[in-house]
C-alpha positions in Angstrom: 144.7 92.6 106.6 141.1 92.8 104.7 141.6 95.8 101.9 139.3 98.7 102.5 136.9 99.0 99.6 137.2 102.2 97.9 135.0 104.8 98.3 133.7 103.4 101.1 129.9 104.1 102.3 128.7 103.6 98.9 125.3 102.0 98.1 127.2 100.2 95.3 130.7 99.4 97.3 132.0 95.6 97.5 133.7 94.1 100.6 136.9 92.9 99.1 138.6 89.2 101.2 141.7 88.4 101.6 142.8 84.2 102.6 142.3 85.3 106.2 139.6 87.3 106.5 137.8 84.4 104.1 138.3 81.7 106.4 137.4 83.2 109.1 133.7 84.9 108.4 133.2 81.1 106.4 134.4 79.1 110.0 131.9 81.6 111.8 129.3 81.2 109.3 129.4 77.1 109.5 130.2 74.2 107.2 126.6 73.4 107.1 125.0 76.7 107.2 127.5 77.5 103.7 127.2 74.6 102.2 123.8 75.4 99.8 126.0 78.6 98.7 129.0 76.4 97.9 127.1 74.6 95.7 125.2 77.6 93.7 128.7 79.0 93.3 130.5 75.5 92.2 133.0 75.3 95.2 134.0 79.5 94.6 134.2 80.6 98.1 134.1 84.2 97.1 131.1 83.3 95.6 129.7 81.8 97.9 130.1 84.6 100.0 128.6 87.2 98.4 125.9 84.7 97.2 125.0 84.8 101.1 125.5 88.4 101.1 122.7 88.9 98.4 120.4 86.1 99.9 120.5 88.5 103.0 119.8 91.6 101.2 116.7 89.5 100.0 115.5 88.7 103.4 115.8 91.6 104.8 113.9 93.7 101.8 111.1 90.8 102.0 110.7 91.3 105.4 108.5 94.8 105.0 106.3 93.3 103.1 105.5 90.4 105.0 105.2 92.4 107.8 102.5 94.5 105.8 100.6 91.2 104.8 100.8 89.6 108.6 99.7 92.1 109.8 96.9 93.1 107.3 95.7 89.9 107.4 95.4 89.0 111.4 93.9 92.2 111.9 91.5 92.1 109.4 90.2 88.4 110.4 90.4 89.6 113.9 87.8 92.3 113.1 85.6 90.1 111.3 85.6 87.2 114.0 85.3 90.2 116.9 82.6 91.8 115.3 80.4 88.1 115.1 81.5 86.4 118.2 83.5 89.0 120.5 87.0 90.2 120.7 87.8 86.9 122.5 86.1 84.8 120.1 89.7 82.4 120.7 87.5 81.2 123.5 84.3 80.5 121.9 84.2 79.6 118.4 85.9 75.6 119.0 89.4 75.8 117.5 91.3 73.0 116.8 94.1 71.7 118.8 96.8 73.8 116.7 95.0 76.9 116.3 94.2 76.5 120.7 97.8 76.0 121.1 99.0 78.8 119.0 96.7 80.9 121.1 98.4 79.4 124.3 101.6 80.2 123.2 100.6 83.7 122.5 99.1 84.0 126.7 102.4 82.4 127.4 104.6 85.0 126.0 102.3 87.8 127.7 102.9 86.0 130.9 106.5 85.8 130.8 106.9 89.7 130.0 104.3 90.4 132.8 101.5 91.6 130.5 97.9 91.5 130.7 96.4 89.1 128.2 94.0 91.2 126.5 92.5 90.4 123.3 94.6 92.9 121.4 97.8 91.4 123.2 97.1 88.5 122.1 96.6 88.6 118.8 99.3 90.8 118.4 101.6 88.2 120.3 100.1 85.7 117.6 102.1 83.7 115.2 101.6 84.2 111.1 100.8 80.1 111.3 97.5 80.7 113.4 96.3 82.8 110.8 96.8 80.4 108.1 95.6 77.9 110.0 92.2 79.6 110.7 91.9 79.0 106.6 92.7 75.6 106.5 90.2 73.2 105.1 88.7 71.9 108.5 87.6 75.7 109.2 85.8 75.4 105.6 82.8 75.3 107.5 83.1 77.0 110.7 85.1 79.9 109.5 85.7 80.6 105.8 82.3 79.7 104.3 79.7 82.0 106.6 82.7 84.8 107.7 86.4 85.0 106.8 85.4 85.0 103.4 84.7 88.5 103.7 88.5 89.3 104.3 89.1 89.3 100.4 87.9 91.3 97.5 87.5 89.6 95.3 86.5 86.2 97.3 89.2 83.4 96.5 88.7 80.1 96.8 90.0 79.1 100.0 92.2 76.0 99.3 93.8 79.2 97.0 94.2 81.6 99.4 95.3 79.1 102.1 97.9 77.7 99.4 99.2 81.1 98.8 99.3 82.3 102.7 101.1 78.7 103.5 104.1 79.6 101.0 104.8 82.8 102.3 104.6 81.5 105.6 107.4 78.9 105.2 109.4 82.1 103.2 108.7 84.0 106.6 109.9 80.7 108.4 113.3 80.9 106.7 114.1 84.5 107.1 113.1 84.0 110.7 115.5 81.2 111.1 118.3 82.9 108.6 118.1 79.7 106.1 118.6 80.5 102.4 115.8 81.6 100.6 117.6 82.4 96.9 116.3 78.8 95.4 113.0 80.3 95.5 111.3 81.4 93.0 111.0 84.8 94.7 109.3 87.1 91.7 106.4 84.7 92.4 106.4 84.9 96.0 106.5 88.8 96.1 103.4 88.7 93.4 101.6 86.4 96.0 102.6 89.0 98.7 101.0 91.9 96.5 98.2 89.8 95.5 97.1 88.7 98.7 97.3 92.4 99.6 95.3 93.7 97.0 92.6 91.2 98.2 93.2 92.5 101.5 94.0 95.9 101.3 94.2 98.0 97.7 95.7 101.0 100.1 98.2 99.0 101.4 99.0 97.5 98.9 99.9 100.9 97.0 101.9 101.6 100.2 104.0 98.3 100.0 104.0 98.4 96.3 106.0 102.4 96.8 108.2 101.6 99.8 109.2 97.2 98.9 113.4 97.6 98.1 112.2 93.8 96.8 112.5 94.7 93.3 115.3 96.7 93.1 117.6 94.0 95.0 116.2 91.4 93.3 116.9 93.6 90.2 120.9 93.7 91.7 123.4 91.1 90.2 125.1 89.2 93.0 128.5 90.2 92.1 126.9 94.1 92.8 124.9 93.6 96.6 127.1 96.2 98.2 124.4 96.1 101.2 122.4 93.9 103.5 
């Protein structure tokens, strides 16, 4: 049987393994799905265990302030594009094939829960990759240069801001999709996050900036993660 950590309940306590236990949470995790933390921890399986310990400590402390910046930045573009063309300006500004089929998606999933597909719905039903998209470099024109500009204080250029928003969308990607995310170089991609957020937001910002645990777990030596 596993030993019980002492003082158990502990910020600070480590799971402790025994040859059974091991194997077993490393069968259930997958060959595959282990392998990257096999090889950061040179073929230690107790290593490589709590190395996927801490890289879920990370994503789940990165995922308030992602949150924060999604959410910042759709509604803020959604204000700006609802204020010129309408609150369903989806429907009447041209997007491109990915940006109309992101917007499909999001009517999709209202239809399969039964909901009405109102503008607010839908963008709140949206995916961070619309978003991003709306900044790419074939909305130069359409979007960025006479409107979405606006969104950021001070104005960025947008092959910078797109750049930025694209690398914290694959980061989002991989939390989503429970991939490993300690390779990163994650001090620069929570600076991006409060970057972008300043531009966005100063308020919230402060507000991430007070409430992120992103520092202190990244602060947190792997063989101390006590916590997801």
């Amino acid at each position: 049987m596993r030993l019980a950590p002492q003082n158990q309940g502990h910020e600070g306590d480590l799971y402790t393994y025994d040859d059974a236990t091991r194997t077993a949470i490393l069968e259930t995790i997958s060959a595959d799905r282990i392998r990257t933390y096999l090889a950061l921890a040179n073929g230690s399986e107790l290593r490589a265990l709590r190395l996927y310990v801490r890289n879920a400590a990370l994503a789940s402390a990165f995922l308030g302030p992602l949150q924060a910046l999604e959410v910042t930045l759709r509604n803020t573009m959604h204000r700006l594009l609802s204020d010129q063309y309408g609150e369903d300006w989806y429907e009447k500004i041209g997007l491109g094939n990915s940006q109309q089929k992101a917007i499909e998606s999001a009517k999709q999933a209202l239809r399969r829960e039964g909901k009405t597909e109102t503008p607010a719905r839908i963008v709140a039903a949206s995916t961070f990759g619309l978003w991003v998209g709306l900044l790419a470099k074939g909305n130069d024109r359409l979007l960025w240069r006479p409107l979405l500009h606006q969104a950021f204080n001070p104005t960025p250029a947008r092959k910078d801001v797109y750049d930025q928003l694209d690398r914290l969308r694959t980061l989002r990607n991989r939390i989503a999709h429970h991939e490993p995310i300690i390779r990163r170089r994650l001090r620069d991609d929570y600076a991006r996050i409060l970057r972008l957020l300043q531009m966005l937001s100063p308020e919230v910002a402060d507000w991430v900036r007070h409430h992120s645990r992103v520092p202190e777990v990244m602060a947190t030596p792997v063989s101390r993660i006590g916590r997801f």
